[in-house]
C-alpha positions in Angstrom: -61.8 -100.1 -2.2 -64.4 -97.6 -3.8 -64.1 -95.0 -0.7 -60.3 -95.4 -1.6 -61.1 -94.9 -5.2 -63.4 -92.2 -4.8 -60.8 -90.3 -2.2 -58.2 -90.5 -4.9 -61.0 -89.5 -8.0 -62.5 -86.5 -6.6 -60.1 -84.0 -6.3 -59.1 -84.9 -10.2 -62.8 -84.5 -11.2 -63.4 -81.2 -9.0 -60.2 -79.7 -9.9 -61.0 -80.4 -13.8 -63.9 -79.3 -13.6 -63.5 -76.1 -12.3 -60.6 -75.6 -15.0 -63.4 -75.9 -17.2 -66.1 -73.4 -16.0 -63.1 -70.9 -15.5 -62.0 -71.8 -19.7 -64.9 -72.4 -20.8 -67.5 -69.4 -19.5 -66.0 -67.3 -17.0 -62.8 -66.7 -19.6 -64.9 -65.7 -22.5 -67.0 -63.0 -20.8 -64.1 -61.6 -18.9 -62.2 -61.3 -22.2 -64.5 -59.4 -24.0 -65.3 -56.3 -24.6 -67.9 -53.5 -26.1 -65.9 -52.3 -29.4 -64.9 -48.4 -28.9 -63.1 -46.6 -32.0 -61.0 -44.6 -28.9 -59.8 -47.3 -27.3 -58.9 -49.5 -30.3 -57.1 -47.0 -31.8 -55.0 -45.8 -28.2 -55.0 -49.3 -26.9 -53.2 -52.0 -29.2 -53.4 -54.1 -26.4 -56.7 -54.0 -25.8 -57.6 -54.5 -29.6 -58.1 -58.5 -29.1 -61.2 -58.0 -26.6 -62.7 -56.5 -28.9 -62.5 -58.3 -32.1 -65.6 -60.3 -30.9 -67.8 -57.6 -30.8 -66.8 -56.2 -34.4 -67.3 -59.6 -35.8 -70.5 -60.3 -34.1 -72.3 -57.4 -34.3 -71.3 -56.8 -37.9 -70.7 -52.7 -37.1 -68.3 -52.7 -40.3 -70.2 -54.3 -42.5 -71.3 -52.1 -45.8 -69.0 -49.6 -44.6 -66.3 -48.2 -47.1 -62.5 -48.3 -46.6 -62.3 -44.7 -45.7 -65.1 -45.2 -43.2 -63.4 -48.4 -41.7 -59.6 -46.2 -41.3 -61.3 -43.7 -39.5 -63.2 -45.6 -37.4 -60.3 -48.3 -37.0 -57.5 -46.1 -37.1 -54.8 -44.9 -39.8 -52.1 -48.1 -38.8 -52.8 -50.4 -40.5 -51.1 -52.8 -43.3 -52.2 -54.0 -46.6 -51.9 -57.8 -45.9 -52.9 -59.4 -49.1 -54.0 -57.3 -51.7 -55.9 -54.0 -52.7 -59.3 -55.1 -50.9 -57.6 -56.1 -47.9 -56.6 -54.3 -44.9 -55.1 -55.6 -41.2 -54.6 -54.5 -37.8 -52.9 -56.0 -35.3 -54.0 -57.3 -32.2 -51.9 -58.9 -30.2 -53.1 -61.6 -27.2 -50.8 -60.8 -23.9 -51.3 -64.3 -22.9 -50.2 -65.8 -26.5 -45.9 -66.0 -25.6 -45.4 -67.2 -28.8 -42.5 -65.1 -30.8 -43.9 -65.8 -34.4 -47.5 -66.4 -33.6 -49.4 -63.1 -34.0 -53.1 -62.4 -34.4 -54.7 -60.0 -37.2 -58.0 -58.6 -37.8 -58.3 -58.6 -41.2 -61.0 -56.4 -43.7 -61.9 -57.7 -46.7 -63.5 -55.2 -49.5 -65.6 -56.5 -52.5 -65.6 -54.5 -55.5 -67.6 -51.4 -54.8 -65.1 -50.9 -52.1 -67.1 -52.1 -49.0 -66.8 -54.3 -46.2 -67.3 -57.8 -47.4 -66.3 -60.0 -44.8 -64.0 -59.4 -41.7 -62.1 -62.3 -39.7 -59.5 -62.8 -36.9 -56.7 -64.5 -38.2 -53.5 -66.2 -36.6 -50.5 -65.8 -38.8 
C-alpha cells in the first residue's frame, strides 16, 4: 500500500516543487534588471524589470521633478495630483485588458522625491 502511495505521491511533490523553485527564486532573478535611464525610456516593455532596482536602491530619492523627467523620460502622466507623476510599465505576461501596472513618484513639498511605489491600477 505505501509503495502504491508513494508511486502515486511523488511525482505531485516533485513536480510542485520544482514549480516552486522556478516561481519562487529562479523567476525573480531572471526578471530583473540593473535600472538604465536609456533603456527605460526606448524600452516601455522592459520598464517592469526594472522597477525593482529604482525602488530598492532608492536612485530617485531626493531628487527633483525635473531631475526625475530627465532621468525617467518626458512620458509621463500626472496620476493624482501636483506631486505625483506615473509611468507606465506594462508586465507582458499580465493578459489582463484593465489591469495595468504604474510606477508612480511622489514629491513632498520642496518638490523632491518622497516616496516611489509600483502600483496595479
Amino acid at each position: 500500500m505505501f509503495s502504491i502511495l508513494a508511486t502515486l505521491l511523488l511525482p505531485i511533490v516533485w513536480t510542485a516543487l520544482f514549480i516552486g523553485i522556478c516561481y519562487g527564486i529562479i523567476n525573480p532573478i531572471w526578471r530583473s534588471k540593473e535600472f538604465n535611464s536609456k533603456d527605460w525610456i526606448t524600452d516601455v516593455d522592459s520598464r517592469y524589470r526594472m522597477v525593482k532596482d529604482l525602488e530598492k536602491n532608492k536612485l530617485l530619492e531626493g531628487k527633483t521633478k525635473e531631475e526625475v523627467i530627465e532621468i525617467l523620460g518626458t512620458k509621463y502622466s500626472n496620476c493624482w495630483t501636483d506631486n505625483t507623476i506615473c509611468y507606465i510599465t506594462p508586465d507582458p505576461d499580465n493578459f489582463a485588458v484593465l489591469d495595468h501596472m504604474e510606477f508612480v513618484v511622489f514629491f513632498n513639498e520642496q518638490n523632491k522625491v518622497d516616496q516611489v511605489q509600483n502600483m496595479n491600477r
